[in-house]
VMD Tcl script that builds the backbone (N, CA, C; Angstrom):
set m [mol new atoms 357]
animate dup $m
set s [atomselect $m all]
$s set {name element resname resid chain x y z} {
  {N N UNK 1 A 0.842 -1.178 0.000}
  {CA C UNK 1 A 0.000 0.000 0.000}
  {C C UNK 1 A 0.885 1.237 0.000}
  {N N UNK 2 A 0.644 2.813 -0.939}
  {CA C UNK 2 A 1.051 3.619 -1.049}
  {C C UNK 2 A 0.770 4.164 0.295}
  {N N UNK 3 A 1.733 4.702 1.143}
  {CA C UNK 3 A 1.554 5.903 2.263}
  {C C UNK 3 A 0.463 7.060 1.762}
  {N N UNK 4 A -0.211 7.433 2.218}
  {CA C UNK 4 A -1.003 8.366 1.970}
  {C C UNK 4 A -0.372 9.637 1.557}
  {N N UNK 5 A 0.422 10.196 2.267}
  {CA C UNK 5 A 1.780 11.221 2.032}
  {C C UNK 5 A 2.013 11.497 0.808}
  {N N UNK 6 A 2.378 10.685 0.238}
  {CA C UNK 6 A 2.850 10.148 -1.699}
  {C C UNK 6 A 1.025 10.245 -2.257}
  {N N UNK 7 A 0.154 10.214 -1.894}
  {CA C UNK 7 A -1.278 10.311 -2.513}
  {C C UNK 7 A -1.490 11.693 -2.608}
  {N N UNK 8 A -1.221 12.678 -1.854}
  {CA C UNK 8 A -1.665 13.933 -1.839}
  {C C UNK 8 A -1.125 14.912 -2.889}
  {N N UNK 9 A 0.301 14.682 -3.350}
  {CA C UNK 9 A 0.641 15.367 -4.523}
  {C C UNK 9 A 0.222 15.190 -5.626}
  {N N UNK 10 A -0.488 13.832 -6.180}
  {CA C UNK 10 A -0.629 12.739 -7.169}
  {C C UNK 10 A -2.381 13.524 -7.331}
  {N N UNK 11 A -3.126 13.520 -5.853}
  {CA C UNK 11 A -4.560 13.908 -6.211}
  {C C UNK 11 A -4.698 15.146 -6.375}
  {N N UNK 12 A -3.753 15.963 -5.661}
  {CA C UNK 12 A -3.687 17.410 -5.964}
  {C C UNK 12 A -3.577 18.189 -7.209}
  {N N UNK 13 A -2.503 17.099 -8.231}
  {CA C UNK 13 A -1.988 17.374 -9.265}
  {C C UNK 13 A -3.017 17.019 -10.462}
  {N N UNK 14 A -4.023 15.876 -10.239}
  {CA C UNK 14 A -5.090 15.263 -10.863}
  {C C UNK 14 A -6.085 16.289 -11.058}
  {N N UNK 15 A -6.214 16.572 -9.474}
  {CA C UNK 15 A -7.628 17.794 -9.496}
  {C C UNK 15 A -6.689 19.425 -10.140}
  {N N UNK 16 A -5.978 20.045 -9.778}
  {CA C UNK 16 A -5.267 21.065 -11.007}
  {C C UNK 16 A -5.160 20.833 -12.710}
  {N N UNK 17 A -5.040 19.697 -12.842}
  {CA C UNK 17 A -4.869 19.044 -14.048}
  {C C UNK 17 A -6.585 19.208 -14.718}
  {N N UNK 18 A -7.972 18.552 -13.957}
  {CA C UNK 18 A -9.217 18.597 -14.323}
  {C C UNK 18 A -9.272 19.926 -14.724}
  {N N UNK 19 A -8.962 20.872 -13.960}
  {CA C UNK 19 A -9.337 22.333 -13.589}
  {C C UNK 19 A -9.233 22.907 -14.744}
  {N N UNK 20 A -7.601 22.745 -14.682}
  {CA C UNK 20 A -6.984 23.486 -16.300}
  {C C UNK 20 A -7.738 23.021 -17.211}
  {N N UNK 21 A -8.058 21.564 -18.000}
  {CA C UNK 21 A -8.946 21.142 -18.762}
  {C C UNK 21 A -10.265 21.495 -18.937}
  {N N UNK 22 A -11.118 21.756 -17.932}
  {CA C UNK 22 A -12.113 22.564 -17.994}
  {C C UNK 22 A -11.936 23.460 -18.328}
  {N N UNK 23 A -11.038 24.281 -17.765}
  {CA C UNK 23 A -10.971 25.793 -18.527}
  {C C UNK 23 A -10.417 26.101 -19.882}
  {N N UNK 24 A -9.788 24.859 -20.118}
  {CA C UNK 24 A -9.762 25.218 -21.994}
  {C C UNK 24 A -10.722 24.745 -22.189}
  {N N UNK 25 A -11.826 23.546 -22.045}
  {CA C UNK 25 A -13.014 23.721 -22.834}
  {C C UNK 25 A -13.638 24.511 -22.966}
  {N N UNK 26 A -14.233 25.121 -21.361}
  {CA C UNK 26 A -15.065 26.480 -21.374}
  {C C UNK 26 A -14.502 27.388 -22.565}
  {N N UNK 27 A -13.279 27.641 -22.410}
  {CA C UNK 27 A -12.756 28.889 -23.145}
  {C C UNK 27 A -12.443 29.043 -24.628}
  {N N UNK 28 A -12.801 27.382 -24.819}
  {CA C UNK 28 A -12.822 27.141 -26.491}
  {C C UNK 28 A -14.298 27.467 -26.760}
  {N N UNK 29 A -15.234 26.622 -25.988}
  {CA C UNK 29 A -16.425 26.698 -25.968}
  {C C UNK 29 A -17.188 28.524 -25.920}
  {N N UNK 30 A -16.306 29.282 -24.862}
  {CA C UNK 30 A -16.435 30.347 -25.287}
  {C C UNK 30 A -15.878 31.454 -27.119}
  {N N UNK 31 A -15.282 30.664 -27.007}
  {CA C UNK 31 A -14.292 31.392 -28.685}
  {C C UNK 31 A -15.205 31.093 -29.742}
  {N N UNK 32 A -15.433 30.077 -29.835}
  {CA C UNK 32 A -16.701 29.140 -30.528}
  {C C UNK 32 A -18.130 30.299 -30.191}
  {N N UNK 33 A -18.907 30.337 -29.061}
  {CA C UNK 33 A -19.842 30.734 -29.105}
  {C C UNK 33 A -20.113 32.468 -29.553}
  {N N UNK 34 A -18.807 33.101 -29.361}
  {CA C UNK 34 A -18.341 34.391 -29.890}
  {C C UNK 34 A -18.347 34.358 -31.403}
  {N N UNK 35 A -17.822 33.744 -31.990}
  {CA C UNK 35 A -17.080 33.583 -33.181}
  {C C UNK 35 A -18.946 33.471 -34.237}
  {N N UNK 36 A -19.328 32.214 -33.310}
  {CA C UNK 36 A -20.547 32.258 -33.849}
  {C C UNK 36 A -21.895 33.199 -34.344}
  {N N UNK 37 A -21.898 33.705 -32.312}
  {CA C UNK 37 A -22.875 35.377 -32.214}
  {C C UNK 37 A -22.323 36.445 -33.812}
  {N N UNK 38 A -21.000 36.708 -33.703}
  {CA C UNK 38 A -20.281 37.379 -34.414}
  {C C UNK 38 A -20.487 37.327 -35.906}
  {N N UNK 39 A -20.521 35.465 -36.542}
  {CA C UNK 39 A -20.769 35.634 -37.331}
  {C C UNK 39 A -22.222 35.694 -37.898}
  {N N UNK 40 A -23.226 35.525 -37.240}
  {CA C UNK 40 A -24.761 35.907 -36.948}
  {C C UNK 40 A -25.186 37.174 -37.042}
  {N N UNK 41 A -24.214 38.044 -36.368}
  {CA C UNK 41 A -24.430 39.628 -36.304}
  {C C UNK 41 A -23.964 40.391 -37.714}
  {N N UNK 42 A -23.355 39.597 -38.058}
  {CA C UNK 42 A -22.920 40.509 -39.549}
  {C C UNK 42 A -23.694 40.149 -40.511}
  {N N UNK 43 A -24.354 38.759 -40.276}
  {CA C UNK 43 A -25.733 38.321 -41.536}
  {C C UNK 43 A -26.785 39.069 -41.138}
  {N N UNK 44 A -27.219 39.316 -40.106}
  {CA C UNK 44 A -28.494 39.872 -39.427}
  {C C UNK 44 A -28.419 40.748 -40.060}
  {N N UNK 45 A -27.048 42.077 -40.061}
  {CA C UNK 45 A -26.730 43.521 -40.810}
  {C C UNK 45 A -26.835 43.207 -41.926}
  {N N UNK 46 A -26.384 42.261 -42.509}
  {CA C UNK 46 A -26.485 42.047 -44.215}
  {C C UNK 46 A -27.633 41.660 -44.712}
  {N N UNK 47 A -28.363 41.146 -43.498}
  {CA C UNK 47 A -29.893 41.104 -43.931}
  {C C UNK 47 A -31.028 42.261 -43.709}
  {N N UNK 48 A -30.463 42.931 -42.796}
  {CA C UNK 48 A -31.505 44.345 -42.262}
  {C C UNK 48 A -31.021 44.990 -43.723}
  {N N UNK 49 A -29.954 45.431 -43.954}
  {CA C UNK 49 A -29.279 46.627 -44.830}
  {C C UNK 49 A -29.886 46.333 -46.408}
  {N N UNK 50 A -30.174 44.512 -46.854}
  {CA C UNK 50 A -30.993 44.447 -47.533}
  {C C UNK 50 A -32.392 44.364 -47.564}
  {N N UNK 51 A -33.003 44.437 -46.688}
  {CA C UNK 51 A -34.456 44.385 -46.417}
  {C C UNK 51 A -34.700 45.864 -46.831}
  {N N UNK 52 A -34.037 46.962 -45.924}
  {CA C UNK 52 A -34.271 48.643 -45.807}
  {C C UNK 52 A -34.210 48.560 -47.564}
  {N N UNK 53 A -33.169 48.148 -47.933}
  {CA C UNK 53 A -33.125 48.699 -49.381}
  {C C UNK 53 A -34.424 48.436 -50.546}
  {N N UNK 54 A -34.828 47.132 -49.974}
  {CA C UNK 54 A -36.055 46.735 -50.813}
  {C C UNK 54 A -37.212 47.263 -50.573}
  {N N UNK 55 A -37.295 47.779 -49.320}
  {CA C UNK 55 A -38.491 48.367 -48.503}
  {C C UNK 55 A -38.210 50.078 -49.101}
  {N N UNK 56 A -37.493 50.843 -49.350}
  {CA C UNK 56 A -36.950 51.859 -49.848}
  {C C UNK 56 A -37.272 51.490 -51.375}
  {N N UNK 57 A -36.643 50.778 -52.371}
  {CA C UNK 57 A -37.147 50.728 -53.342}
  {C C UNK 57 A -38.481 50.570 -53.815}
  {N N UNK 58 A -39.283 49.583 -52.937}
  {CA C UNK 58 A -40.879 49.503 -53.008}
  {C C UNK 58 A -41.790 50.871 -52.774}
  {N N UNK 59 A -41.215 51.396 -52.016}
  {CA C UNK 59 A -41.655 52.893 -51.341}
  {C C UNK 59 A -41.904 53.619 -52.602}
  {N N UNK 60 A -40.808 53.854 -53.273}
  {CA C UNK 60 A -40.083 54.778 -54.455}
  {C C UNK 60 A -40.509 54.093 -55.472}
  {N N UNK 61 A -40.880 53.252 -55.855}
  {CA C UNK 61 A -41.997 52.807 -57.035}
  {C C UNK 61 A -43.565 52.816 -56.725}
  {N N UNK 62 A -44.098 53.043 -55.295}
  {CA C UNK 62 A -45.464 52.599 -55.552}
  {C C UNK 62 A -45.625 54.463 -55.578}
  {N N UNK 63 A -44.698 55.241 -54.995}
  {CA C UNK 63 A -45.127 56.455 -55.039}
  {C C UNK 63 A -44.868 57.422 -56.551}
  {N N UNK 64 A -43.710 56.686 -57.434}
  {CA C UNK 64 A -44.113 57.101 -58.437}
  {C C UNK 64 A -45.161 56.865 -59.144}
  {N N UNK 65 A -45.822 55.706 -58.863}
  {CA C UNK 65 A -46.883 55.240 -59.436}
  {C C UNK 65 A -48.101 56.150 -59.551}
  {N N UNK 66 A -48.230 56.548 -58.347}
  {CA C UNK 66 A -48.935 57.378 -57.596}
  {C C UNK 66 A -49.229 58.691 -58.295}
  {N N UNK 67 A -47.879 59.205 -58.238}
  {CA C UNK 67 A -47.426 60.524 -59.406}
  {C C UNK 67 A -47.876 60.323 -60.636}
  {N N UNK 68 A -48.032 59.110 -60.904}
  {CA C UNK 68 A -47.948 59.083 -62.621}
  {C C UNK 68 A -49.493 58.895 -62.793}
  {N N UNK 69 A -49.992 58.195 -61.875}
  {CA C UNK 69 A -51.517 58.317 -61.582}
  {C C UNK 69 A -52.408 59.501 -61.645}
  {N N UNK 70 A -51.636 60.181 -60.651}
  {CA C UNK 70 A -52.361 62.321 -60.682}
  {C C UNK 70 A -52.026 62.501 -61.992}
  {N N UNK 71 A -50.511 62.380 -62.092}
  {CA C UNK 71 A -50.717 63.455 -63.641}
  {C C UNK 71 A -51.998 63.032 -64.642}
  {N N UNK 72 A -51.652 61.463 -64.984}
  {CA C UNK 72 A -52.690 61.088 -65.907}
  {C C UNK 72 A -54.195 61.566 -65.535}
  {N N UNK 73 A -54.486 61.942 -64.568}
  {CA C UNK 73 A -55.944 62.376 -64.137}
  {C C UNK 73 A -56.119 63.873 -64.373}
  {N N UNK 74 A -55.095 64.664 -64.125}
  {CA C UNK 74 A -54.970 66.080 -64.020}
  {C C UNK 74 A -55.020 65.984 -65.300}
  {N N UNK 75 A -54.172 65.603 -65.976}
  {CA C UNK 75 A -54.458 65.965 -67.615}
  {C C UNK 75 A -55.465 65.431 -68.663}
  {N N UNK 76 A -56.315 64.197 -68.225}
  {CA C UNK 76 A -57.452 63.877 -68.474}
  {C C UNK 76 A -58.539 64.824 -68.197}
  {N N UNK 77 A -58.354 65.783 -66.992}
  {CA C UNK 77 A -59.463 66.862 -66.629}
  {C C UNK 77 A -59.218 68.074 -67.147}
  {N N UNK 78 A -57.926 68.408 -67.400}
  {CA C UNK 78 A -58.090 70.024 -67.987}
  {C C UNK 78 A -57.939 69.657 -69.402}
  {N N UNK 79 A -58.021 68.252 -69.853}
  {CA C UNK 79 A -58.421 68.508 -71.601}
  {C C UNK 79 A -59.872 69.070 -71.469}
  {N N UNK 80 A -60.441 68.096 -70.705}
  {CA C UNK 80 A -62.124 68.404 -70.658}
  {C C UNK 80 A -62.845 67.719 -69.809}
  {N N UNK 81 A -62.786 69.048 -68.980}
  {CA C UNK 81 A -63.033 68.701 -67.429}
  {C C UNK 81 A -64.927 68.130 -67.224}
  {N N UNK 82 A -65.478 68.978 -68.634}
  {CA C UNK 82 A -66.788 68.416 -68.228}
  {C C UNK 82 A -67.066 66.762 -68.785}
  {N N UNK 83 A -66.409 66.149 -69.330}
  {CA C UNK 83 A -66.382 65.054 -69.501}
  {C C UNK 83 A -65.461 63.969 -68.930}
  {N N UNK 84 A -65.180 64.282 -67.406}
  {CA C UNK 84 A -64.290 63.449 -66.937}
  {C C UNK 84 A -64.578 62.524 -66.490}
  {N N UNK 85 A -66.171 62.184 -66.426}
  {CA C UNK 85 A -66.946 60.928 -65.626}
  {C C UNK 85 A -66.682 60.041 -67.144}
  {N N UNK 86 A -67.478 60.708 -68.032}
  {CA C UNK 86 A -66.878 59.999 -69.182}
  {C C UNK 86 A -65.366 59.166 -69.490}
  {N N UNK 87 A -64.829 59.474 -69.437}
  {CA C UNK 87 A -63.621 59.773 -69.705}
  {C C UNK 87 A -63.127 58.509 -68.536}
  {N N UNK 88 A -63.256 58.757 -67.215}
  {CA C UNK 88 A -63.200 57.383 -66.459}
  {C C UNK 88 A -63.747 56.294 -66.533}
  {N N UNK 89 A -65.350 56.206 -67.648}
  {CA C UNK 89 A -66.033 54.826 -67.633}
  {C C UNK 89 A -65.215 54.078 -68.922}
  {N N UNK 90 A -65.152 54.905 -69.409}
  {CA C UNK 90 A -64.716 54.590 -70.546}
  {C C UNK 90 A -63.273 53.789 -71.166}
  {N N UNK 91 A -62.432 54.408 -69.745}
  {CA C UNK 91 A -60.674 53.982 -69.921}
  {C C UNK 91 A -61.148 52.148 -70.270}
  {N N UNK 92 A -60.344 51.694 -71.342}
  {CA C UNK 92 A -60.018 50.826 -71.727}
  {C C UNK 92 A -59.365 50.161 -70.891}
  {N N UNK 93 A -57.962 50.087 -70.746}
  {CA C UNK 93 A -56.866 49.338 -70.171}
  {C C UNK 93 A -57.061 50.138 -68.819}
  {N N UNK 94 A -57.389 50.162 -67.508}
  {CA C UNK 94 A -57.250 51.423 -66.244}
  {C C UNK 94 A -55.792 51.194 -65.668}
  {N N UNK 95 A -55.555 49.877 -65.938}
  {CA C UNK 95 A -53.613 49.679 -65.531}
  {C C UNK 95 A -52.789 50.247 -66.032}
  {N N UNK 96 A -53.199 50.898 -67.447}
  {CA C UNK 96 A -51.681 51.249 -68.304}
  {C C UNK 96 A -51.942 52.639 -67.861}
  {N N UNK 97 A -53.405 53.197 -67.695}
  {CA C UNK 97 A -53.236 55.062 -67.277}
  {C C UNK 97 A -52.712 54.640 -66.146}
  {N N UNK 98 A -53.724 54.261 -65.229}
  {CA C UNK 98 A -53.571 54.063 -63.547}
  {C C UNK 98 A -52.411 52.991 -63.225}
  {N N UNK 99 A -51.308 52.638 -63.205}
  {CA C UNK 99 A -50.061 51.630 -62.196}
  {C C UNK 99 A -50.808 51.388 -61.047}
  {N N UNK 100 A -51.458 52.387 -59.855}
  {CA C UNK 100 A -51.849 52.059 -58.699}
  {C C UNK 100 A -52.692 50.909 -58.622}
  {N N UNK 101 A -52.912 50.202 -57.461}
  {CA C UNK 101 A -53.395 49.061 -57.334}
  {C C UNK 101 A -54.802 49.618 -57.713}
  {N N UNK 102 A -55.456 50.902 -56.581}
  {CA C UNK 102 A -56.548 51.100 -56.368}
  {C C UNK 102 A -56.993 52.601 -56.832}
  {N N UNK 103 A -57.711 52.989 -57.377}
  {CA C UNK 103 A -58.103 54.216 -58.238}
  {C C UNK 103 A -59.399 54.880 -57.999}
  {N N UNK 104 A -59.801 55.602 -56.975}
  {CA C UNK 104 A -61.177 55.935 -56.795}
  {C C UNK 104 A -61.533 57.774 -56.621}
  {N N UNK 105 A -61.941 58.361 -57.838}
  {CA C UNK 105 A -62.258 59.393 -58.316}
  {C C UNK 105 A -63.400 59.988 -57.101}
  {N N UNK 106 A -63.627 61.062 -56.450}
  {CA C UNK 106 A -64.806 61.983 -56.078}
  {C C UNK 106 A -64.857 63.146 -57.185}
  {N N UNK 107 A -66.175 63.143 -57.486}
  {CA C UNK 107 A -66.955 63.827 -58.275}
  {C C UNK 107 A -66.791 65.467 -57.226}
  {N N UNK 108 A -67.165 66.314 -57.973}
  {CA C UNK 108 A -67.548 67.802 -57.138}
  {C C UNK 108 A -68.543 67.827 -56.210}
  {N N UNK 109 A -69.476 66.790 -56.514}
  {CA C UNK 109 A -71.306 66.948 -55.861}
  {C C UNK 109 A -70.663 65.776 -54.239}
  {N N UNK 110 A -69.597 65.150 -54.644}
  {CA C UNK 110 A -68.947 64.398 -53.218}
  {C C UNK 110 A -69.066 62.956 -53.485}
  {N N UNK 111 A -69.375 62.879 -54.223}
  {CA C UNK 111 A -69.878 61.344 -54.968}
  {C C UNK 111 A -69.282 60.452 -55.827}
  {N N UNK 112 A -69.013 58.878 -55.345}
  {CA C UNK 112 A -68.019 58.128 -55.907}
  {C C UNK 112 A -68.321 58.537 -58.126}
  {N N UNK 113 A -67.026 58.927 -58.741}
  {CA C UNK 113 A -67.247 58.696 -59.880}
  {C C UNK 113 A -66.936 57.569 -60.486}
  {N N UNK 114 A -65.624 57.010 -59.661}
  {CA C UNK 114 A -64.879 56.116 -60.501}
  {C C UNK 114 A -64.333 54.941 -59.606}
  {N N UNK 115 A -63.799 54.384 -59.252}
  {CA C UNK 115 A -63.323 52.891 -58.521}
  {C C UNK 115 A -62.713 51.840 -59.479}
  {N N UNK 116 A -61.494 52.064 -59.631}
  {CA C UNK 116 A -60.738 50.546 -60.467}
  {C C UNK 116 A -61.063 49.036 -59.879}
  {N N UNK 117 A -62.197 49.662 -58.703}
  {CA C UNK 117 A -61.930 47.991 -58.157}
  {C C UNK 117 A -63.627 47.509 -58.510}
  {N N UNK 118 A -64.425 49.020 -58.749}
  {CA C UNK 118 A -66.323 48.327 -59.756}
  {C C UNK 118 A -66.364 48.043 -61.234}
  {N N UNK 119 A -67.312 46.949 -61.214}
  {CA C UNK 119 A -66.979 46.122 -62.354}
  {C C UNK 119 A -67.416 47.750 -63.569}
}
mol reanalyze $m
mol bondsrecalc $m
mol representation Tube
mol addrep $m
């Protein structure tokens, strides 16, 4: 049997030895979970920075649309403003004047003239 004496450096050195080993796992395990967050955080940005841009471009097309919508109406009315009810039953294609999804004219008297969405 080993003296106990001779055991205490041997278990001492065992349990320092666990210690250190744990702490490079943790600390890999930490490098790893950094490395990871890190590379997560720069897709997240590369995904926000493209979202804003598409959300910005959608913006900036439905509002030209919009624009291109008034004009075509403004200048449908000062050709001849008393025939503008006309002039709305009548549009052929309402997508190629109107781009906007939805198109709904008030008359002077306050009253629906027009709606791209009635048959």
């Amino acid at each position: 049997m080993v003296p106990r004496a001779r055991l205490y450096p041997l278990i001492l050195l065992h349990g320092v030895a666990c210690f250190v080993l744990l702490g490079i796992v943790w600390a890999t395990v930490d490098l790893a979970l950094r490395a990871n967050r890190d590379h997560h955080v720069r897709a997240m940005e590369s995904v926000t920075a493209t979202l804003a841009e598409v959300t910005e471009q959608h913006l900036l097309s439905a509002l030209m649309d919009i624009d291109r919508t008034s004009l075509a109406l403004r200048q449908a009315y000062l050709r001849d403003p008393g025939n503008f009810d006309r002039f709305l039953r009548e549009v052929d294609v309402p997508q190629a004047i109107f781009p906007t999804f939805q198109v709904s004219v008030i008359n002077a008297a306050g009253f629906l003239s027009y709606s791209s969405t009635q048959p």
